[in-house]
N, CA and C of each residue as an Amber inpcrd file, in Angstrom:
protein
   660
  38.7520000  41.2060000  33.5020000  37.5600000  41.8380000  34.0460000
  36.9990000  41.0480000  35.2290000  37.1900000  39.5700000  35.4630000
  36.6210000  38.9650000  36.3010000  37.3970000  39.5140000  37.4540000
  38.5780000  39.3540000  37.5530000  39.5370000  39.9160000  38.3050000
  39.0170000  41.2310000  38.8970000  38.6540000  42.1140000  38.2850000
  38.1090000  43.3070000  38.8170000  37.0740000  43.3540000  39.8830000
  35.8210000  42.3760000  39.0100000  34.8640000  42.2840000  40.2220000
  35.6130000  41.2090000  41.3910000  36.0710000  40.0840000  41.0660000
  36.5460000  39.5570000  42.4600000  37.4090000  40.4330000  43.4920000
  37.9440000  41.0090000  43.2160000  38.7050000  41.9080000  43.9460000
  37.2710000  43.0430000  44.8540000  36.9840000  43.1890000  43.6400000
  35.4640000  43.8910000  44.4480000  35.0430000  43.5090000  45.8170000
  34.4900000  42.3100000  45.2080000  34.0860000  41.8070000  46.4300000
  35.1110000  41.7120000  47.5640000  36.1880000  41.2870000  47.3100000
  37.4670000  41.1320000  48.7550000  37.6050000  42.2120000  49.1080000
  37.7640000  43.6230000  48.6650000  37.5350000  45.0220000  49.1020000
  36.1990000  45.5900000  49.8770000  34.9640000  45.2020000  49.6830000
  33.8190000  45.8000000  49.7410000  33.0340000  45.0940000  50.9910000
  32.2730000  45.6810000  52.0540000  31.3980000  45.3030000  52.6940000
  30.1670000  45.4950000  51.9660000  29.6100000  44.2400000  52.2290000
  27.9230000  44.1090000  52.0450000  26.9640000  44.0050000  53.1300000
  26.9630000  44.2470000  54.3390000  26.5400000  43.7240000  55.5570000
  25.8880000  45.2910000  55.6760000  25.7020000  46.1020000  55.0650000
  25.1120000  48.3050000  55.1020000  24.1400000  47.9840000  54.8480000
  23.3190000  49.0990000  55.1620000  21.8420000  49.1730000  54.8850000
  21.9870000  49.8250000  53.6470000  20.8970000  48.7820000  53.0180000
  20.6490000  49.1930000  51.0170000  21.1240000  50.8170000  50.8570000
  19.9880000  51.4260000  51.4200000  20.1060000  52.7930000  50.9660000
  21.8040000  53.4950000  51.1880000  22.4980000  53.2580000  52.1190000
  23.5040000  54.4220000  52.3450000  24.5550000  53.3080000  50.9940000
  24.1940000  52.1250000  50.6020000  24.6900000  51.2180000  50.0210000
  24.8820000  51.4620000  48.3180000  23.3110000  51.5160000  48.4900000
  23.1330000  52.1250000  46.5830000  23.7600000  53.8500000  46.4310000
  23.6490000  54.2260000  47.1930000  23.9080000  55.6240000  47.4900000
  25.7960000  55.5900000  47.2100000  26.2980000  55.1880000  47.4700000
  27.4800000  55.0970000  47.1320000  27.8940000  53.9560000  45.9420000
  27.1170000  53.0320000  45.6280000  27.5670000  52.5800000  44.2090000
  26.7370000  53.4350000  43.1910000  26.1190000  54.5550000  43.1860000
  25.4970000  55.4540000  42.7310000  26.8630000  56.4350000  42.5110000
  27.0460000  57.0530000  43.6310000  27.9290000  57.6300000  43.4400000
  29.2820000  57.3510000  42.5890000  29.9380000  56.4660000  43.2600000
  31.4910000  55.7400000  42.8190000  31.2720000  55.0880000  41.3960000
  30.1480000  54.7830000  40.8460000  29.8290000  53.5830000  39.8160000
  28.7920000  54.5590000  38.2450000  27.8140000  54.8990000  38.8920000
  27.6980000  55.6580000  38.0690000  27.0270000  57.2360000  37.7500000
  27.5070000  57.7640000  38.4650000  28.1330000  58.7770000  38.3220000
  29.4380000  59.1440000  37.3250000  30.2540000  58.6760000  37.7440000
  31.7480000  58.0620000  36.7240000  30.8790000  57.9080000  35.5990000
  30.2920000  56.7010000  35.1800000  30.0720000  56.2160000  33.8670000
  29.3220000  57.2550000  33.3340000  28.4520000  58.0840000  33.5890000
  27.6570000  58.8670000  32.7980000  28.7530000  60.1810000  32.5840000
  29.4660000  60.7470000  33.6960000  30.2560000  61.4950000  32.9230000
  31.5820000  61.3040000  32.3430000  32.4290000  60.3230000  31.9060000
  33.2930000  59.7510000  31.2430000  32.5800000  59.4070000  29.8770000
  31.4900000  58.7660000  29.8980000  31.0950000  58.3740000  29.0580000
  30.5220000  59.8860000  27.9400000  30.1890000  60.6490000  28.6730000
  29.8440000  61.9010000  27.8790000  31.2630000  63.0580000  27.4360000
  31.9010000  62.2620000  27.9170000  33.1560000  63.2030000  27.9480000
  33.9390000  62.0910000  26.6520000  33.8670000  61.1960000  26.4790000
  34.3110000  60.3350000  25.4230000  33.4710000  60.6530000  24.2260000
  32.0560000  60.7620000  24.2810000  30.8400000  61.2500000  23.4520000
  31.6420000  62.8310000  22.6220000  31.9310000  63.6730000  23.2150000
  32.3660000  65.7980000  22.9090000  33.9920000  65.3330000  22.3300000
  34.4820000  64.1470000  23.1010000  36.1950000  64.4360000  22.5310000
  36.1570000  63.3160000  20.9210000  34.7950000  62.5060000  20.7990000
  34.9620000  62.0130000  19.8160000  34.2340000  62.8020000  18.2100000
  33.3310000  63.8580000  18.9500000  32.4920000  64.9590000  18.3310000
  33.2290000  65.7090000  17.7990000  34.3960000  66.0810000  18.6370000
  35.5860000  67.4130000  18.1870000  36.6420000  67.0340000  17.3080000
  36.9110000  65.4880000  17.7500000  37.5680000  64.5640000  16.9440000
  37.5580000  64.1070000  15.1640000  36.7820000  63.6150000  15.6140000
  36.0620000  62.7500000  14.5190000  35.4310000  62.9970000  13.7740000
  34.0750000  64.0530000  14.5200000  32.8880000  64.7170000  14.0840000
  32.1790000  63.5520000  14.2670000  32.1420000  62.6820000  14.9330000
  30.9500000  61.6640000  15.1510000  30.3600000  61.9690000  16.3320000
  29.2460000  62.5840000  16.1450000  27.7750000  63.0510000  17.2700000
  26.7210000  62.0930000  16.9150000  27.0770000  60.8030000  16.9100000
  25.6890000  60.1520000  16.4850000  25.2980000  59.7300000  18.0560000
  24.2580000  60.1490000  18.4690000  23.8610000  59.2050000  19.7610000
  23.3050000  57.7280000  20.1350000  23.1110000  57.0800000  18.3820000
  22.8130000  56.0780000  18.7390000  24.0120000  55.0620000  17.7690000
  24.4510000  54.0530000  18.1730000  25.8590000  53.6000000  17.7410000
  25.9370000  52.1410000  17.4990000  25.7200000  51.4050000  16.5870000
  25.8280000  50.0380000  16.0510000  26.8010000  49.2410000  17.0860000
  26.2610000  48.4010000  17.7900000  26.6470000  47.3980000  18.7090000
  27.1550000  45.6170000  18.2130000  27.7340000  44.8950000  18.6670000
  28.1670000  43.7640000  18.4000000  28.5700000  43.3230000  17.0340000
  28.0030000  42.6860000  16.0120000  27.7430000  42.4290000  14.6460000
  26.4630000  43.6440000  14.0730000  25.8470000  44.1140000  14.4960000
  24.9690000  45.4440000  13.9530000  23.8130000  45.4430000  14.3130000
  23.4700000  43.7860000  14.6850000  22.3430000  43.5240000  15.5110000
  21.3780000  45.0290000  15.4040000  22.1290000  45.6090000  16.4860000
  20.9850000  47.1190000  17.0590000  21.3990000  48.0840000  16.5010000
  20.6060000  49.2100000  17.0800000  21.4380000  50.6170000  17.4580000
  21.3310000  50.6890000  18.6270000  22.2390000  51.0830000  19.4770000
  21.8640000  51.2440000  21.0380000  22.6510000  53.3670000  21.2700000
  21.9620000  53.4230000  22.1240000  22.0270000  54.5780000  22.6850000
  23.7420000  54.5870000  23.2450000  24.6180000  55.5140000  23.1620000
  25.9830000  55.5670000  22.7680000  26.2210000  55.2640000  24.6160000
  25.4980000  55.7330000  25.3530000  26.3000000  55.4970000  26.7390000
  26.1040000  53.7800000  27.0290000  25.5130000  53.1690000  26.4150000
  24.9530000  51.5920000  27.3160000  26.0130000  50.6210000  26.6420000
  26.9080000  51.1990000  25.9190000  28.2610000  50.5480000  25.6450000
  29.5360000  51.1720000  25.8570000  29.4330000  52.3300000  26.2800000
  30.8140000  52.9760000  26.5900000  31.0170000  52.5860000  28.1410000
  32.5290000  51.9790000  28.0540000  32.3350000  52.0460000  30.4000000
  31.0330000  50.5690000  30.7850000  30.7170000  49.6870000  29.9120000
  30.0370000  48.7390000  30.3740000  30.5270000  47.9950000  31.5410000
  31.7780000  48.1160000  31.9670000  31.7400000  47.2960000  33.3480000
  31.3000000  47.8420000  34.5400000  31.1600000  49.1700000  34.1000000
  30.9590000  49.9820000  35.6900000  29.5980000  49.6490000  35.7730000
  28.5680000  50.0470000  34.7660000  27.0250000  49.7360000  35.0660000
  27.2570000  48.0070000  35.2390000  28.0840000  47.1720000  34.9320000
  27.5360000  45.6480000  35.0510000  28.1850000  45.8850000  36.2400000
  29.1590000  46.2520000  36.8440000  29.7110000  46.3630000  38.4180000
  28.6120000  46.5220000  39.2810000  27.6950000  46.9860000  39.1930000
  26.7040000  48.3840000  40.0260000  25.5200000  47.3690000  40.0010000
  24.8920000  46.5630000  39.0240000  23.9000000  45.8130000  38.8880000
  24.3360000  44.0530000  39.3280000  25.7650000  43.7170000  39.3400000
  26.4880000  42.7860000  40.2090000  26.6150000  43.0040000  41.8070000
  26.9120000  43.6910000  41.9070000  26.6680000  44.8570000  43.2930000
  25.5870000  44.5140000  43.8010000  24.5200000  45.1470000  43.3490000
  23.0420000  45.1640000  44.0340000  22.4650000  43.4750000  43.9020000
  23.1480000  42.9680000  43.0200000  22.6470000  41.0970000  43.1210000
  23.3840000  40.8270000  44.2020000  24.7080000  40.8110000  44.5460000
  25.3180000  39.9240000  45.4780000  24.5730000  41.0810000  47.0080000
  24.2840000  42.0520000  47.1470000  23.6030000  42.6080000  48.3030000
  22.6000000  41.6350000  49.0180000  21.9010000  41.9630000  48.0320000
  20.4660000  41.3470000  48.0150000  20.6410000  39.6920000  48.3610000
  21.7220000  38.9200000  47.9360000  21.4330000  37.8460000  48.2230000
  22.2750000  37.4850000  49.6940000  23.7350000  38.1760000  49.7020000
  24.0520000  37.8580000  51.1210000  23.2020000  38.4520000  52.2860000
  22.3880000  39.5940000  52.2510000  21.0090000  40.2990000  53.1470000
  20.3450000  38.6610000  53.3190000  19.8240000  38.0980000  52.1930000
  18.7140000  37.3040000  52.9860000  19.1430000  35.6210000  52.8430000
  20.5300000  35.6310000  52.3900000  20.5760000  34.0030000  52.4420000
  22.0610000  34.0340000  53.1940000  21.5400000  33.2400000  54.7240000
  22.9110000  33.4770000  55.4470000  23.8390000  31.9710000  55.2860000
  23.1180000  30.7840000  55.1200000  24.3690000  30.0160000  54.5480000
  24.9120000  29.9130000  53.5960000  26.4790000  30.1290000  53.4540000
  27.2790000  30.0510000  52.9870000  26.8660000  29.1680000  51.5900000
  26.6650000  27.6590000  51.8740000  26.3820000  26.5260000  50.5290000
  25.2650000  27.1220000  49.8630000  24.2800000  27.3550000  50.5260000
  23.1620000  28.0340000  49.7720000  23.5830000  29.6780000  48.9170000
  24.2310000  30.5720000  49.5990000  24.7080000  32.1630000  48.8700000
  25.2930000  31.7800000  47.5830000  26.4140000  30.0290000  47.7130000
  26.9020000  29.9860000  46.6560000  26.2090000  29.2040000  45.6620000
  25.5140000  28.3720000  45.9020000  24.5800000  27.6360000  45.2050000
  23.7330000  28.3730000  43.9870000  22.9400000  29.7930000  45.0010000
  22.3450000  30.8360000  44.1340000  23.1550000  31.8580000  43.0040000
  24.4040000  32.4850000  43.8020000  25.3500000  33.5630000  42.7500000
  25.5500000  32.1850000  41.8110000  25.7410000  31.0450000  41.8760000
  26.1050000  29.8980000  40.3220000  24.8240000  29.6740000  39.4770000
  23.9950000  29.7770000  40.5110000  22.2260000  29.3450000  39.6350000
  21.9100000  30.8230000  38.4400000  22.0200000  32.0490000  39.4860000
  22.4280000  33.5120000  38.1850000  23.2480000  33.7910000  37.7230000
  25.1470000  32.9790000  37.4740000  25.5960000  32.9470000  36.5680000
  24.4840000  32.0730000  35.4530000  24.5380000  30.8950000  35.3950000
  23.7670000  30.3570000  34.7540000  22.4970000  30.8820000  33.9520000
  21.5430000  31.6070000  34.6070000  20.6850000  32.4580000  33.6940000
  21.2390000  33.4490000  33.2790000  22.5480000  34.1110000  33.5920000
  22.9820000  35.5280000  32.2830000  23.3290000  34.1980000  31.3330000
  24.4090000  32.8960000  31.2550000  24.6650000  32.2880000  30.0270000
  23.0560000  32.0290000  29.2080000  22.5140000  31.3350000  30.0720000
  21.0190000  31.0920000  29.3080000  20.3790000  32.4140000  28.0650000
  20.4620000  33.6180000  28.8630000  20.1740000  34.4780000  28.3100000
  20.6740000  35.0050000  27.2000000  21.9020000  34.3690000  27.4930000
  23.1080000  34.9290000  26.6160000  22.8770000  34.4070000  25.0290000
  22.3320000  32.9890000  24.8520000  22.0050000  32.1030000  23.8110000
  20.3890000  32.3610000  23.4250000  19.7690000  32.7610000  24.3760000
  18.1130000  32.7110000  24.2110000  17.8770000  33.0980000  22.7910000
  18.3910000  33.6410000  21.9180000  18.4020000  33.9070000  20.8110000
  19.1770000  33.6350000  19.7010000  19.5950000  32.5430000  20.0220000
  21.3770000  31.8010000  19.0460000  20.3230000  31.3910000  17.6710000
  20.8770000  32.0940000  16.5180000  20.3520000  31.6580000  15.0300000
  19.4610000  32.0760000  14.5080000  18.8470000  33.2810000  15.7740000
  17.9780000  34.3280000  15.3760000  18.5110000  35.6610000  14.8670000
  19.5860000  35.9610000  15.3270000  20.2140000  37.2360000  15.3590000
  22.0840000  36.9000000  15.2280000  22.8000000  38.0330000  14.8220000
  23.9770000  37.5990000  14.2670000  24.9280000  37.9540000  15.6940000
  24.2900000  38.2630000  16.6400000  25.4600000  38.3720000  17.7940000
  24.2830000  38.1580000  19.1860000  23.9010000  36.7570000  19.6540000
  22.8880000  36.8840000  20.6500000  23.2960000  37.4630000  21.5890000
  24.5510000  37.4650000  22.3300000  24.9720000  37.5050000  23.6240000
  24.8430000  39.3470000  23.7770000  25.2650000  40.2800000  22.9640000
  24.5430000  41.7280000  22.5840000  23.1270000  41.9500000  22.8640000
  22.7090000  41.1020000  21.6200000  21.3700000  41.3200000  21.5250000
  20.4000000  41.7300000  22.7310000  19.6630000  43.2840000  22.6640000
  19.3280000  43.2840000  24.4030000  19.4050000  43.5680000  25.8340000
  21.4090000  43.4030000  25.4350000  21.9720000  43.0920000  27.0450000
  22.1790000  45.0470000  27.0300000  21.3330000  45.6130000  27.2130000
  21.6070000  46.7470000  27.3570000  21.8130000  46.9380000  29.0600000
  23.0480000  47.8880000  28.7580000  23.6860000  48.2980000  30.0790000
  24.3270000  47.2560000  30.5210000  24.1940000  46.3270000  29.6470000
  25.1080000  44.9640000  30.4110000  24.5130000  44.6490000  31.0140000
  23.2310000  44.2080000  31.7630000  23.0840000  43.7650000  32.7560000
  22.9200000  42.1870000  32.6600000  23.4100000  41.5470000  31.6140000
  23.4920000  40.1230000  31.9550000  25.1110000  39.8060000  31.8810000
  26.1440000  40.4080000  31.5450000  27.5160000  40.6530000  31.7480000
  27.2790000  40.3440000  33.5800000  26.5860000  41.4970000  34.1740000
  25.8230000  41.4200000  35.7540000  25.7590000  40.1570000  36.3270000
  25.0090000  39.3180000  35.5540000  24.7520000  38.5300000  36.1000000
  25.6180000  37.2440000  36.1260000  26.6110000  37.5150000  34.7340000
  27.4410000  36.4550000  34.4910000  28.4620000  36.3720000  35.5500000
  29.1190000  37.2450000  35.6760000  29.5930000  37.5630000  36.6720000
  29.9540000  38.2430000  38.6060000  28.7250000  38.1720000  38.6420000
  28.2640000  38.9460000  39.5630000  28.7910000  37.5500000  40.9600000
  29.0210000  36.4980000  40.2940000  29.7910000  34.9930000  40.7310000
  30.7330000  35.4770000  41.4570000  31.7390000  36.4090000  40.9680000
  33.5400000  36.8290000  41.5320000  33.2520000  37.7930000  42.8800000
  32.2830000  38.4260000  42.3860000  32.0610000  39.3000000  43.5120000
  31.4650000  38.0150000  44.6710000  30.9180000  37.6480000  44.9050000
  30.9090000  36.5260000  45.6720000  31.8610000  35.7310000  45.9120000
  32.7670000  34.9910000  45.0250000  34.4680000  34.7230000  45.9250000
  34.8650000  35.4140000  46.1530000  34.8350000  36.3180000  45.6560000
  35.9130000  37.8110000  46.6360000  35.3300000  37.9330000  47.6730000
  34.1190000  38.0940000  47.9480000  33.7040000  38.2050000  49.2440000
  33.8990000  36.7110000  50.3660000  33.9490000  35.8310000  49.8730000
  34.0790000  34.6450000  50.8030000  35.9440000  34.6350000  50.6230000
  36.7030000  35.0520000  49.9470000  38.0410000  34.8330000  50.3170000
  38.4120000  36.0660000  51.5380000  37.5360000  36.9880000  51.7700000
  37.8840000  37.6820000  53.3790000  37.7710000  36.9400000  54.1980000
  36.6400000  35.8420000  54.4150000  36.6900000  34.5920000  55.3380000
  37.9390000  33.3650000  55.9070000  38.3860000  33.6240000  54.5530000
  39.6230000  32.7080000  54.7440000  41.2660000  33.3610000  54.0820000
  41.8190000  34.4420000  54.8060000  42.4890000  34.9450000  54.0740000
  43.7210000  34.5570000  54.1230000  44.0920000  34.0420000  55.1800000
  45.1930000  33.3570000  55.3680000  45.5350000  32.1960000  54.6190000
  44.4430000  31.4300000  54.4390000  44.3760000  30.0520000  53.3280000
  44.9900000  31.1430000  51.6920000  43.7800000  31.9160000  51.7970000
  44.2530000  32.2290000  49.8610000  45.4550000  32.7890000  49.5450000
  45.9970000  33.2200000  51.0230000  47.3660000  33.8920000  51.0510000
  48.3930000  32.6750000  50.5050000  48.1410000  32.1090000  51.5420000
  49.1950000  30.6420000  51.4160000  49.0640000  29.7730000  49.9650000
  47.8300000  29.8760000  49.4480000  47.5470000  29.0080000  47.9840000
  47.6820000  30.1030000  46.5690000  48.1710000  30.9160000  47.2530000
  48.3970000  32.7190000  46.1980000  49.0640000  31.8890000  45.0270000
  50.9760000  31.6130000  45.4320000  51.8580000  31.1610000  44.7020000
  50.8890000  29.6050000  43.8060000  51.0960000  28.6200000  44.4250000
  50.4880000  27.8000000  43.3180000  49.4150000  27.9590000  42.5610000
  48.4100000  28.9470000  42.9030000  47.1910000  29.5270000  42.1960000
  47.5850000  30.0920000  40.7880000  49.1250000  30.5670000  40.9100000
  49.6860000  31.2380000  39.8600000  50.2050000  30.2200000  39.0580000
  50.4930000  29.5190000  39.3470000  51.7850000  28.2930000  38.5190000
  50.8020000  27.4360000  38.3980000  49.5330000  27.6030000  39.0020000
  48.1760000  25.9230000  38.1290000  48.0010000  27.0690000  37.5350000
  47.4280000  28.2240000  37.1920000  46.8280000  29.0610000  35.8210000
  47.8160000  28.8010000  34.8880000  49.0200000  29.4260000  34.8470000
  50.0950000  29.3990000  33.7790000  50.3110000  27.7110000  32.9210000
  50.5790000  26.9320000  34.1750000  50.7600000  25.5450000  33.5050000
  49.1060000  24.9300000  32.4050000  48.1500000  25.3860000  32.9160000
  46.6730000  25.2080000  32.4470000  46.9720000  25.9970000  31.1620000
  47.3090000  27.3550000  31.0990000  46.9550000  28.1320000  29.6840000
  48.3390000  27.7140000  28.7950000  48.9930000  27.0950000  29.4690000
  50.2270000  26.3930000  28.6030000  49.6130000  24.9520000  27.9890000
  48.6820000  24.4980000  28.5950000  48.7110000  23.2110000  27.8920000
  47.4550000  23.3510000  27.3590000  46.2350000  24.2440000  27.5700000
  45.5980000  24.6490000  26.4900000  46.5030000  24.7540000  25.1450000
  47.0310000  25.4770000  24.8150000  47.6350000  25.8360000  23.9960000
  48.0580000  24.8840000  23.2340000  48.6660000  24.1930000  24.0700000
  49.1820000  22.9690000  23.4650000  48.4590000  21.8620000  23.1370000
  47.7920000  21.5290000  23.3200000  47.0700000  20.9600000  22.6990000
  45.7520000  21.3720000  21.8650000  45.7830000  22.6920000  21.8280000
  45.1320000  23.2290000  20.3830000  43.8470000  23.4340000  21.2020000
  43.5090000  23.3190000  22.0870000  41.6550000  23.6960000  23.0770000
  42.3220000  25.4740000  23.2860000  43.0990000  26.3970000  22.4660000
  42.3930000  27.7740000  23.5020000  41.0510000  28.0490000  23.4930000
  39.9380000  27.8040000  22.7500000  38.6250000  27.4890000  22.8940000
  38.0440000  27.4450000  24.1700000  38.8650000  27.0690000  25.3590000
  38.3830000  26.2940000  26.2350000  38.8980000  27.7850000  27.4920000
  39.6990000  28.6540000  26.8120000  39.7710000  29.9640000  27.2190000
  39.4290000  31.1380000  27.1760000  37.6990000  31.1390000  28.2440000
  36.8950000  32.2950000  26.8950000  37.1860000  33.1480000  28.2700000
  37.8340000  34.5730000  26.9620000  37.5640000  35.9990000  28.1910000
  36.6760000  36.7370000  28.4430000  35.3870000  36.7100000  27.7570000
  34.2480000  37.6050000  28.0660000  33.2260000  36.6250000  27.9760000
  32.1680000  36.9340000  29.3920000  30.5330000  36.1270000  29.5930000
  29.5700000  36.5890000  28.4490000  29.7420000  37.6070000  27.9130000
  28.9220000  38.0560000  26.4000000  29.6290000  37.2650000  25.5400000
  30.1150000  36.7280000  25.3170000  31.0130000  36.4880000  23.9710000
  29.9140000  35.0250000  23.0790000  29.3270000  34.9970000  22.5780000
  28.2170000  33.9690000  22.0590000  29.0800000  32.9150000  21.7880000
  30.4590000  33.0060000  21.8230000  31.4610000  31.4350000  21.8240000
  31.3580000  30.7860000  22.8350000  30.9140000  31.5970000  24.3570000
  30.8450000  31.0020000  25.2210000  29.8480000  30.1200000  25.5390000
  30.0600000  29.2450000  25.1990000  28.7240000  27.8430000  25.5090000
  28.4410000  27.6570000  26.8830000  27.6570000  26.4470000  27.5480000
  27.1920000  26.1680000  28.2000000  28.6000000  24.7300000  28.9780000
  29.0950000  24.5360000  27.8500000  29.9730000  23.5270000  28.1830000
  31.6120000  24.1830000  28.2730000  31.4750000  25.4640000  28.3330000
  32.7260000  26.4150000  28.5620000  32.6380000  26.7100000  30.0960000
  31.4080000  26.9590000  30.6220000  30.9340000  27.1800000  31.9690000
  32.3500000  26.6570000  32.9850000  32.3230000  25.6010000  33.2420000
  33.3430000  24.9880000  34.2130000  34.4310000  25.5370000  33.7570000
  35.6030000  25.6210000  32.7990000  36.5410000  26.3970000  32.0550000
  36.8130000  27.4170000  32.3970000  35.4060000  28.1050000  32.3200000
  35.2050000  29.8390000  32.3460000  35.4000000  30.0070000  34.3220000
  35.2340000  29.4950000  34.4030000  35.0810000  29.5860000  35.9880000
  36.6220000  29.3450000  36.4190000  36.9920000  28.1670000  36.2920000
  38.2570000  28.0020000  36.4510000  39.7300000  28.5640000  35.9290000
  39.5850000  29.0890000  34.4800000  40.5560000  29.9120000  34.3500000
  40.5620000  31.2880000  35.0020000  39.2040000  31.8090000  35.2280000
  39.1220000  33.2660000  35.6290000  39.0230000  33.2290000  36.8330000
  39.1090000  32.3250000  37.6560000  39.2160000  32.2540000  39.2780000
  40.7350000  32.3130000  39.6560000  41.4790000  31.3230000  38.6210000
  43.0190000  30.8820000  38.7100000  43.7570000  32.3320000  38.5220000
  43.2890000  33.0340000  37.2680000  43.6280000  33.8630000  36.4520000
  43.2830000  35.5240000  37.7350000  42.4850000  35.3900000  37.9340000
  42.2840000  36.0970000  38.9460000  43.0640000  36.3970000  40.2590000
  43.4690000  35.0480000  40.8410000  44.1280000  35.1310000  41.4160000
  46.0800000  35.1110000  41.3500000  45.8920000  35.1310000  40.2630000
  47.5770000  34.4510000  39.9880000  47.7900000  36.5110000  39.8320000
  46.3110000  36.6610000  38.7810000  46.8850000  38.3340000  38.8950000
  46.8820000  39.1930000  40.3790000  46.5360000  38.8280000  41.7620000
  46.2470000  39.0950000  43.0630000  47.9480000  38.5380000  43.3320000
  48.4060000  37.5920000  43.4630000  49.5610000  37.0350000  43.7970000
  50.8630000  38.1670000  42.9740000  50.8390000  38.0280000  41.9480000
  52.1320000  39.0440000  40.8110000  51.5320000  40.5960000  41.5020000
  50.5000000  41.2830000  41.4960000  50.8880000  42.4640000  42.1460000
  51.3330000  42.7890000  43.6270000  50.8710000  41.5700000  44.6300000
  51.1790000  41.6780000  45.7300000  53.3860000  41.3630000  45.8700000
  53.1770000  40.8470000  44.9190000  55.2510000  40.7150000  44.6820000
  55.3580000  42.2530000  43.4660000  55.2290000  42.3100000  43.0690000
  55.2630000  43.7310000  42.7070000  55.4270000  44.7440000  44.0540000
  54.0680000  45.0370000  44.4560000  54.4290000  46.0920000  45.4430000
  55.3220000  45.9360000  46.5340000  55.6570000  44.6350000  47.1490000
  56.8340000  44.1640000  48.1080000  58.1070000  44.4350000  47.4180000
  58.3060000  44.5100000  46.3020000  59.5470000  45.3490000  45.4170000
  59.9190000  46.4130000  45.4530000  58.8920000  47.0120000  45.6620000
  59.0830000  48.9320000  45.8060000  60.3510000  48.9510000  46.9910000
């Protein structure tokens, strides 16, 4: 999933005026999610016979309303979106844009725990529509957008980007830390001391998956 939004960002201009801006992650983002998501809602009705509209989330924590978990990356896409806008619009150096997208990863993890031992799944608890998934990530969309800056470099560091991920999740392994390989920013395993980890496998991981499809399609 990180992969998804980084790619985002390497695909996407942010430099539009808000409106014709939201107007099309409106469109492309959710739009989609509300009707997929209602169309998953009638084929599981006809199915199943389950018409409940409100639907037990994480450990049971809630009930949440059946669309704010179906398709959650597109609404956390759309609310990642409008964070990284907003911040490349008014913060034009570079050290500082990245300084901030790491300071709001940091408050979705914060958020993520704000409730650890109160409730049986904190990182749920709340995050309706995902929007701290948003914020956890809303980081990739920001390297994706700074690897258009330098594309020739990430071109050239593609191949070893792939062979440091692989050799890394090989010796996780091996030495018994997969712990230290978390795949989702909700996941309440993810600590505060996973942070650096989390960053680094899903940057590596990200890119090693950017490198294998670009040799894929040169195969055709």
């Amino acid at each position: 999933m990180q992969a998804f939004f980084l790619l985002n960002g390497y695909t996407s201009h942010f430099d539009k005026p808000f409106k014709p801006f939201l107007v099309k992650n409106v469109r492309t983002l959710i739009v989609p999610y509300v009707v997929f998501s209602c169309v998953v809602w009638v084929l599981q009705a006809l199915c199943f016979g389950d018409t409940r509209l409100f639907v037990p989330v994480g450990q049971g924590d809630q009930q949440w309303f059946f669309m704010d978990e179906t398709y959650w990356f597109l609404t956390a896409l759309f609310f990642g979106r409008i964070i990284y806008w907003t911040v490349n619009r008014y913060v034009h150096n570079e050290w500082a844009r990245g300084a901030i997208m790491i300071a709001i990863m940091l408050l979705g993890f914060w958020l993520n725990h704000r409730m650890d031992g109160l409730v049986l799944d904190p990182a749920h608890f709340d995050n309706h529509l995902h929007y701290r998934n948003a914020l956890c990530m809303s980081v990739f969309i920001w390297l994706g957008d700074e690897m258009k800056r330098y594309k020739d470099l990430v071109r050239r560091w593609l191949p070893w980007a792939c062979v440091a991920y692989f050799v890394s999740l090989a010796g996780a392994h091996l030495i018994g830390r997969t712990d230290l390989v978390v795949c989702y920013t909700h996941s309440t395993n993810c600590g505060y001391f996973h942070i650096p980890f989390y960053l680094y496998f899903a940057t590596l991981g990200s890119l090693a998956s950017l490198w294998i499809a670009r040799k894929i399609s040169s195969c055709r």
